[in-house]
C-alpha positions in Angstrom: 40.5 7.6 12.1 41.6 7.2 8.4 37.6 6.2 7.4 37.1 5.3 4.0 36.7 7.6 0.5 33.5 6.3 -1.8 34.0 7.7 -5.8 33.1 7.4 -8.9 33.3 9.1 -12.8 30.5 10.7 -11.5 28.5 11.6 -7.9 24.9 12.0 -8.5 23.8 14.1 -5.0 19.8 14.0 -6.1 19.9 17.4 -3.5 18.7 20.5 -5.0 21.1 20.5 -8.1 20.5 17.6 -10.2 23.6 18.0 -12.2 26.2 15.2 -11.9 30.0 15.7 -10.1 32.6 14.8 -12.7 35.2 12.8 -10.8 33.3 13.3 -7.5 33.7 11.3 -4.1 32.3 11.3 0.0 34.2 10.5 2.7 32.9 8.6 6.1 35.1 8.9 9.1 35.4 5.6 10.3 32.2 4.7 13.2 30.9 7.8 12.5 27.9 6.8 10.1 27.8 10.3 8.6 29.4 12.1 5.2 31.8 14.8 6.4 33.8 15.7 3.2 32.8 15.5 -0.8 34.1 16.9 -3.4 36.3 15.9 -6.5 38.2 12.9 -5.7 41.7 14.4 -6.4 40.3 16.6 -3.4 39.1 14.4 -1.1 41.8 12.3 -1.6 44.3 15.4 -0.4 42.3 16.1 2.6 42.3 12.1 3.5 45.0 10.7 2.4 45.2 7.4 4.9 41.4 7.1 3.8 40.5 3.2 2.1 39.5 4.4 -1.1 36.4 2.3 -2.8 34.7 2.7 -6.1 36.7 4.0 -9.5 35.7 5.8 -12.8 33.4 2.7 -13.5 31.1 4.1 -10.7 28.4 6.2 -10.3 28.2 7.3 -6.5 24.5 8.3 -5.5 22.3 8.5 -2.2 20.7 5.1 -1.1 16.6 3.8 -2.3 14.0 4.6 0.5 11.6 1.8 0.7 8.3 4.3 2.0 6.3 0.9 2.5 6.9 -2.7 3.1 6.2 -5.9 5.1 9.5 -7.4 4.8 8.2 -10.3 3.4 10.8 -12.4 1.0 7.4 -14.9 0.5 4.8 -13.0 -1.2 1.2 -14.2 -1.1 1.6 -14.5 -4.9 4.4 -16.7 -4.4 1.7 -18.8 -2.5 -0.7 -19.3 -4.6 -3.0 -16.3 -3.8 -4.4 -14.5 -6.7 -4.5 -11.0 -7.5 -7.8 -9.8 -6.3 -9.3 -6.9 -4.6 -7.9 -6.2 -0.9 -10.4 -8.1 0.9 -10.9 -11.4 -1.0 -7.0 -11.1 -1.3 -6.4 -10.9 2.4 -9.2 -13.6 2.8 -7.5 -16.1 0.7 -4.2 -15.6 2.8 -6.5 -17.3 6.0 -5.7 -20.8 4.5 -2.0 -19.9 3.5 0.6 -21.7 6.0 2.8 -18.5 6.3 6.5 -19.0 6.4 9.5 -18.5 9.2 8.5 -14.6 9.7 12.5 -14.2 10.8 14.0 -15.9 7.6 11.5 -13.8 5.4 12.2 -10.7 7.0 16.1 -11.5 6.9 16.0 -12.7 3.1 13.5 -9.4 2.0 16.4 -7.2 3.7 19.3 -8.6 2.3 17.4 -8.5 -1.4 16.5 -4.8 -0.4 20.4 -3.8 0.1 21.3 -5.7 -3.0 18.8 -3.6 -4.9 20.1 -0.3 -3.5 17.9 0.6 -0.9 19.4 1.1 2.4 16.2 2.4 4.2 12.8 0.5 4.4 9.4 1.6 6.2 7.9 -1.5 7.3 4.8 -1.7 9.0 4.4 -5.1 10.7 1.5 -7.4 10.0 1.0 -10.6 12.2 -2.0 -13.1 12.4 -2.6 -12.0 15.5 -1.9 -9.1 18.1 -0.5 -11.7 20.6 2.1 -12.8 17.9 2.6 -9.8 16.4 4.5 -8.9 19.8 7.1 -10.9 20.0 7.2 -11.3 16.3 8.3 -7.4 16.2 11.3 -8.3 18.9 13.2 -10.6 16.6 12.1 -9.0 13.2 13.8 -6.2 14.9 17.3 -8.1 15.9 17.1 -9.4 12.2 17.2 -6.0 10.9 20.5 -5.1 13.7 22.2 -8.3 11.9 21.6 -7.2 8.5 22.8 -3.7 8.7 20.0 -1.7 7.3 17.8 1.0 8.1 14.8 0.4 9.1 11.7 2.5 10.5 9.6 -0.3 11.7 6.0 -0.2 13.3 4.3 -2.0 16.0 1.2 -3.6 14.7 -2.4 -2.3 15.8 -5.2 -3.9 15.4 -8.3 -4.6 17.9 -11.4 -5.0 15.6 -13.3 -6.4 12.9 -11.8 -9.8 12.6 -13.9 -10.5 8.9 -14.9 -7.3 7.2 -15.5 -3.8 8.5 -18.3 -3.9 10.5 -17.8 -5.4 14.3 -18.0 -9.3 13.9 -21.4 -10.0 15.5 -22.8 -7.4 12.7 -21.4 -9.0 10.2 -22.1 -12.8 11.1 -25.6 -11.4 11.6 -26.2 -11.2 7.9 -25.1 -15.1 7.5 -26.7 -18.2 8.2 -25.9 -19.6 11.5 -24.0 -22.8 9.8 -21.8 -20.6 8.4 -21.3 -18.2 11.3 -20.5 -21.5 13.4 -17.8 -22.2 10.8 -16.1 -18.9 10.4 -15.7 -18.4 14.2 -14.1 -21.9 14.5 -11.9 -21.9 12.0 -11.2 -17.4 12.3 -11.9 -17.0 15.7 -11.1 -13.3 17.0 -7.9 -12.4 18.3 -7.8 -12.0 22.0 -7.1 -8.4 22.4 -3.7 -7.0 23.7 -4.1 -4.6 26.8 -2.8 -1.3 26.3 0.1 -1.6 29.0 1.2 -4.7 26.8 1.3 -2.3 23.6 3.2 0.3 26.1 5.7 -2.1 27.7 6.6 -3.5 24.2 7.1 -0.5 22.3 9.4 0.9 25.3 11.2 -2.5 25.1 11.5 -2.3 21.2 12.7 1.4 21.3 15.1 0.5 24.1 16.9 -2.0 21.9 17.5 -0.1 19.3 18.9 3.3 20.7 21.9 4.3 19.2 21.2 1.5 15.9 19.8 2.6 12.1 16.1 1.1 13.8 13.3 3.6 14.4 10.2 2.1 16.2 7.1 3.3 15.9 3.6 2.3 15.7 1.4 0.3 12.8 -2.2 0.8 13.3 -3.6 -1.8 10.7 -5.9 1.0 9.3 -8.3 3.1 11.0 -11.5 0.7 10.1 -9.6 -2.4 12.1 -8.7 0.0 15.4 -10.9 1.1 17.9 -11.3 4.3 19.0 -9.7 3.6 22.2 -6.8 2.1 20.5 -6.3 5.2 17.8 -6.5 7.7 20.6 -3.7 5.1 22.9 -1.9 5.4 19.5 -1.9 9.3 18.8 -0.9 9.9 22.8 2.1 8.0 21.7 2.4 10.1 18.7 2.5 13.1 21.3 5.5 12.2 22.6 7.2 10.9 19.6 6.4 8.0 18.0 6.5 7.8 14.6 3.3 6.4 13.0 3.0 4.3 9.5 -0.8 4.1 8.9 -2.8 1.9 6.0 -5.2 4.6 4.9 -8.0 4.7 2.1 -6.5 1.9 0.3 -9.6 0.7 -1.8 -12.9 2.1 -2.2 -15.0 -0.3 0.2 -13.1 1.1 3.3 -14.0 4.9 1.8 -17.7 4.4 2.0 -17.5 2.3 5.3 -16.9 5.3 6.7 -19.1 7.9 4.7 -22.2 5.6 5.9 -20.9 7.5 9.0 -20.9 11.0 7.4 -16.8 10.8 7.7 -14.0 9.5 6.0 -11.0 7.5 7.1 -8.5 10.7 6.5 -11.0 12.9 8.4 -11.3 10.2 11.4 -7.7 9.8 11.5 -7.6 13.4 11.7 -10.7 13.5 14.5 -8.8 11.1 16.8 -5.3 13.6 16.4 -3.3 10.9 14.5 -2.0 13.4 11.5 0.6 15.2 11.9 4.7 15.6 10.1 5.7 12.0 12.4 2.4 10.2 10.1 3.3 8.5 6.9 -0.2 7.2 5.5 0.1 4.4 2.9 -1.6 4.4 -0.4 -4.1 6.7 0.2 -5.9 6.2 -3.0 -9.7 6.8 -2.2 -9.8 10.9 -1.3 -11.8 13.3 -1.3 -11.2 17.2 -1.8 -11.2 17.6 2.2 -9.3 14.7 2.7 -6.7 16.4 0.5 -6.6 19.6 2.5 -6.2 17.8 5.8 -3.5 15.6 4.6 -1.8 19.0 3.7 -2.6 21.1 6.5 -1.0 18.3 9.0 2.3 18.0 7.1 2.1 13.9 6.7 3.2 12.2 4.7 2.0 9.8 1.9 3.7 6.1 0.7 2.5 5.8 -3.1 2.4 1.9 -3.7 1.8 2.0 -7.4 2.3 -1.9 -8.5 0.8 -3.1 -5.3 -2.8 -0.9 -5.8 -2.7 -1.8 -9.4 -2.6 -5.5 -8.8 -5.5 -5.9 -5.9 -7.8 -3.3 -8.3 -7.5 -0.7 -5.3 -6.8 1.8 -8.5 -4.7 4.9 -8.3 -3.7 7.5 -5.9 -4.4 11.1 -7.0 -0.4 11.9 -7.1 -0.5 14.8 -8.9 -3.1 16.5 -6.6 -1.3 15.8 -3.4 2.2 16.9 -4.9 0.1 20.0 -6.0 -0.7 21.0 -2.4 3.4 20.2 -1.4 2.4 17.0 0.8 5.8 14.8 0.5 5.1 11.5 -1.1 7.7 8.5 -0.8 7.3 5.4 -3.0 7.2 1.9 -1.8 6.9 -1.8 -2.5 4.4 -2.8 -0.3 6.3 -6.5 -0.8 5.2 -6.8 -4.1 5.9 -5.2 -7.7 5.0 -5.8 -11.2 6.9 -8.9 -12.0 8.3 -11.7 -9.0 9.9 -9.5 -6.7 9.6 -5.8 -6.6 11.9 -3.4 -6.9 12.0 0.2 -6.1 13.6 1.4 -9.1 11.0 0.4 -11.4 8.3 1.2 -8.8 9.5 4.6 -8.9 8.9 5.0 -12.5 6.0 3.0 -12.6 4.7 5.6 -10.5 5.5 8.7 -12.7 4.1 6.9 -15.8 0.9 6.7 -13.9 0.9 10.3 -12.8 1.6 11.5 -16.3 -2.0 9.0 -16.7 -3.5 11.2 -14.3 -6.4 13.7 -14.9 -4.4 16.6 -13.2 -1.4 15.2 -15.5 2.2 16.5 -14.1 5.2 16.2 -16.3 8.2 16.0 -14.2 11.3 14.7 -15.4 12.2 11.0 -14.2 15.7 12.6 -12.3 12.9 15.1 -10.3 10.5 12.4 -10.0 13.5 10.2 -8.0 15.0 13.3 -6.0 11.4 13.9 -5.3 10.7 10.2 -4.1 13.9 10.3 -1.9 12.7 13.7 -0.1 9.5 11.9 0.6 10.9 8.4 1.8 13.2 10.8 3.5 10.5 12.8 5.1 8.4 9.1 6.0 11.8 7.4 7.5 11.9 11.1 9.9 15.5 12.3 8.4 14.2 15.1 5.8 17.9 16.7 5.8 20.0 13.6 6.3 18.3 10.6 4.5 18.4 10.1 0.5 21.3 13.2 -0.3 24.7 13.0 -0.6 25.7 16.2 1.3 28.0 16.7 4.3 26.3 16.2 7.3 23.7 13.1 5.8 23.6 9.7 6.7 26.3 8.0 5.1 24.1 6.0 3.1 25.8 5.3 -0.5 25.3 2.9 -3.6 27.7 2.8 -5.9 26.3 1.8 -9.6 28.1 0.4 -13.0 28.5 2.9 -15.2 29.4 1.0 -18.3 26.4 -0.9 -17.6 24.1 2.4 -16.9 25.5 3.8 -20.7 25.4 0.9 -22.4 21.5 1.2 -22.5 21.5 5.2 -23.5 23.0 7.5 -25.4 26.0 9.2 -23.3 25.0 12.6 -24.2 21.9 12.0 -22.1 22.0 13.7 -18.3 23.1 11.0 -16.2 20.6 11.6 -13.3 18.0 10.9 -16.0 19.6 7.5 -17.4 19.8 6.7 -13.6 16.0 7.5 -13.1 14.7 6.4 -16.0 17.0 3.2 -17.1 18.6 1.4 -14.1 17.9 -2.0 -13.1 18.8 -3.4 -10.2 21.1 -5.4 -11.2 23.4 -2.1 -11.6 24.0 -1.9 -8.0 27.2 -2.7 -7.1 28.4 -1.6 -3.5 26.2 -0.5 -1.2 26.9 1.1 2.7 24.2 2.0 5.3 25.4 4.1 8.0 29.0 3.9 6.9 29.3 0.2 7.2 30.3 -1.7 3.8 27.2 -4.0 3.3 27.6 -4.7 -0.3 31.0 -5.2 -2.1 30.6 -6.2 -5.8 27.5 -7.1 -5.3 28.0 -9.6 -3.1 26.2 -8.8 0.2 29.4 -9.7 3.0 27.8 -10.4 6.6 26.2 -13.5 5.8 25.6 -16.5 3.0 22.8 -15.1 1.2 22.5 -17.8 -1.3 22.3 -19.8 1.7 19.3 -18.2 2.9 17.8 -18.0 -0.1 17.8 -21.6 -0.5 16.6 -22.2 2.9 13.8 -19.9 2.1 13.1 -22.0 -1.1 12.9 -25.3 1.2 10.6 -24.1 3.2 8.6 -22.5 0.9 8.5 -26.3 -1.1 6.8 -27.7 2.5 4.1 -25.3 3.0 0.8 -26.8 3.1 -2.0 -25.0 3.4 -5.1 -26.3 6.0 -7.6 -27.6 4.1 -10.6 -26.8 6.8 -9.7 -23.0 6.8 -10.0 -23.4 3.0 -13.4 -24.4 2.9 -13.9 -21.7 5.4 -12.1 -19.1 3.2 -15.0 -20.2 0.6 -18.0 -19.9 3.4 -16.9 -16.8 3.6 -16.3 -15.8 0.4 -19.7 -14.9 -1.1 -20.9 -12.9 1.8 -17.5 -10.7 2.2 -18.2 -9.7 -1.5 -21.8 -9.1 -1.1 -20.7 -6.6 1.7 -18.1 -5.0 -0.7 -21.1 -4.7 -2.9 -23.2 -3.0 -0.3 -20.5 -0.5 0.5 -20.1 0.7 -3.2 -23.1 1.4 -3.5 -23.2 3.5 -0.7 -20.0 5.3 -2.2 -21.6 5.7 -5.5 -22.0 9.0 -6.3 -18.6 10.5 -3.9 -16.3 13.0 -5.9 -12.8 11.8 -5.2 -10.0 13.9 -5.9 -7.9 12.9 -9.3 -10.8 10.7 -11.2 -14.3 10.9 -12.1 -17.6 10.7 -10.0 -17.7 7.7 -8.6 
């Protein structure tokens, strides 16, 4: 096997040594998905010299982006029309939006992920309903085959609380009986999915995808939309295995749901023996000091979604007190960002700006602050020695970046790994490979017409209509949703949450 040599002026490892390889290059064997030589490229080239060689002193080589949380959604709701709220009026307004081909979204958010550089994302699937959301995972699965990258994808959960929090006859309860008639014809509940249905399909999703870049796991939606029965189905899987991605203390409402219990949505995760190393909880912004220590003690891990908890007002996770305690901490997407489309290199450093915000302020440099994001995506994708490095032995998993580009917006006497962290834009990414397999040449993604999909994705979005009757229904239930988020701060009022002031 010749395989194929990857260099550029400089190799930027982002493993314990920050410093960048003058002249440095890996080598992939060809089919075997993993580094197994770097060095200087006059080296490598001596030890391989039938290898393709790809890249050039116009390159910076450096480990792929880890994408610690994501939908794979190509269609925000944003893009739709909904507007930035908090969580639960946001998710309400998405009841009247017309979503879009879940394949071709999926398929156009992966091919914009490997153009941006990241060649890993952790994506939780979200359907309407459990019955879709099964067959729904299936092809979103065999989209992210085609594609190429690597994916850690979960198995939605959800069996409860189909309007707020509470169970739904609680809830419609407190509303007049019009209005209950309206919501539960226009939003009526899910039909559950039977635990063997959840078994067979995750069997038949991990099956498919043995010896591929896809890990399956399970989604529970949060632990406030899965019933005890389903948590404890869910951490029996974990038992033997299964990865878990977990929505967990996202906004401040779903906090004092559970402290009208005398608990809190970390502890009850933790009750029901769903923390552990194979847990990645996402956004986790709403803790208290216990919280904290459990998170810790179990070795999960945490998926900081900075843009996306700024934007629906769910605030900001205490960063600097988990990193204080050593928990890992990856930084994702969550499908959305600052501007249009997100993009993990600015999410990363939107994320260290807000922890030097923080009242535990860290100062870490923006190189450390992207090494330590790859360890945690690392750590939430399951690969904590092979994922987000360049050493021998790790994933072959490479971007290759313009370097006149990179030093045209700094002073060259700056440390590269910091111009890296701190300056580049996407649009810097050049090559890309996943697994040893050239995805992105010249940035030009090569397996399919991507401007072709984009364009169909632009068509469709032009036709989406959304259903005027589950509008009016979104606005029945408006009023009373908030006037439950109301009642739930005030029950919260008063907590002491880790990295910010009594509540």
């Amino acid at each position: 096997m010749n395989g194929t040599t990857y260099w550029g002026r400089f190799l930027l490892s982002f493993d314990d040594d920050l410093s960048a390889l003058d002249q440095g290059a890996v080598h992939v064997a060809d089919g075997a998905g993993i580094i197994d030589d770097l060095g200087p490229i006059d080296e490598v080239r001596a030890r391989h010299p039938a290898a393709e060689v790809i890249g050039g002193a116009d390159r910076v080589v450096m480990p792929g982006l880890i994408d610690a949380h994501q939908h794979g959604r190509a269609l925000s709701p944003a893009d739709q029309g909904c507007r930035d709220e908090t969580l639960e009026l946001w998710l309400a307004q998405q009841r009247a939006v017309e979503r879009p081909d879940p394949l071709l979204s999926a398929q156009v958010a992966a091919i914009r992920s490997l153009l941006d550089g990241v060649t890993t994302i952790m994506h939780p699937h979200v359907s309407p309903s459990p019955a879709h959301a099964l067959a729904e995972s299936i092809e979103v699965v065999q989209v992210y085959r085609s594609v190429g990258i690597r994916a850690s994808f979960g198995l939605d959960l959800r069996d409860r609380a189909s309007y707020a929090y509470d169970d739904d006859d609680v809830f419609l309860a407190r509303i007049p009986i019009a209005a209950q008639r309206e919501l539960r014809e226009q939003f009526p509940p899910a039909d559950p999915v039977s635990l063997d249905e959840l078994e067979s399909a995750l069997a038949t999703l991990r099956r498919e995808t043995e010896r591929t870049p896809i890990t399956i796991g399970l989604a529970p939606r949060g632990p406030q939309w899965c019933s005890p029965a389903l948590l404890e189905w869910a951490a029996e899987q974990a038992r033997g295995g299964v990865p878990l991605q977990i929505h967990a203390s996202e906004t401040r409402a779903q906090y004092a749901w559970y402290a009208q219990q005398g608990v809190s949505p970390i502890r009850h995760l933790q009750r029901h023996g769903l923390l552990s190393p194979h847990t990645t909880l996402a956004h986790c912004v709403w803790l208290d000091a216990a919280d904290v220590e459990a998170i810790a003690e179990s070795g999960a891990v945490v998926a900081h979604n900075p843009a996306s908890n700024l934007r629906l007002q769910s605030g900001q996770a205490p960063v600097a007190s988990l990193r204080a305690l050593g928990i890992p901490i990856g930084i994702g997407t969550d499908s959305t960002g600052m501007g249009s489309r997100p993009e993990l290199f600015g999410e990363i450093r939107l994320a260290r700006w807000l922890e030097q915000l923080a009242i535990m302020p860290t100062s870490i440099s923006p190189a450390v602050a992207l090494r330590d994001a790859l360890r945690g995506g690392a750590a939430a994708a399951g690969d904590r020695d092979g994922l987000g490095v360049l050493r021998i032995g790790a994933a072959a998993d490479i971007v290759l970046l313009d370097y006149e580009g990179l030093t045209a917006r700094a002073d060259t006497n700056v440390d590269l790994a910091e111009v890296v962290a701190e300056r580049a834009p996407r649009t810097s990414v050049t090559d890309v490979v996943v697994a040893g397999q050239h995805l992105v040449a010249e940035g030009r993604y090569r397996l399919a017409d991507h401007e072709g999909l984009e364009d169909a994705l632009a068509e469709e979005a032009a036709g989406l209509r959304g259903d005027p009757a589950r509008a009016a229904a979104v606005r029945t239930l408006r009023p009373h949703l908030r006037a439950e988020l109301e009642r739930l701060h005030e029950i919260g009022r008063g907590a002491r949450f880790v990295g910010r002031p009594t509540a």
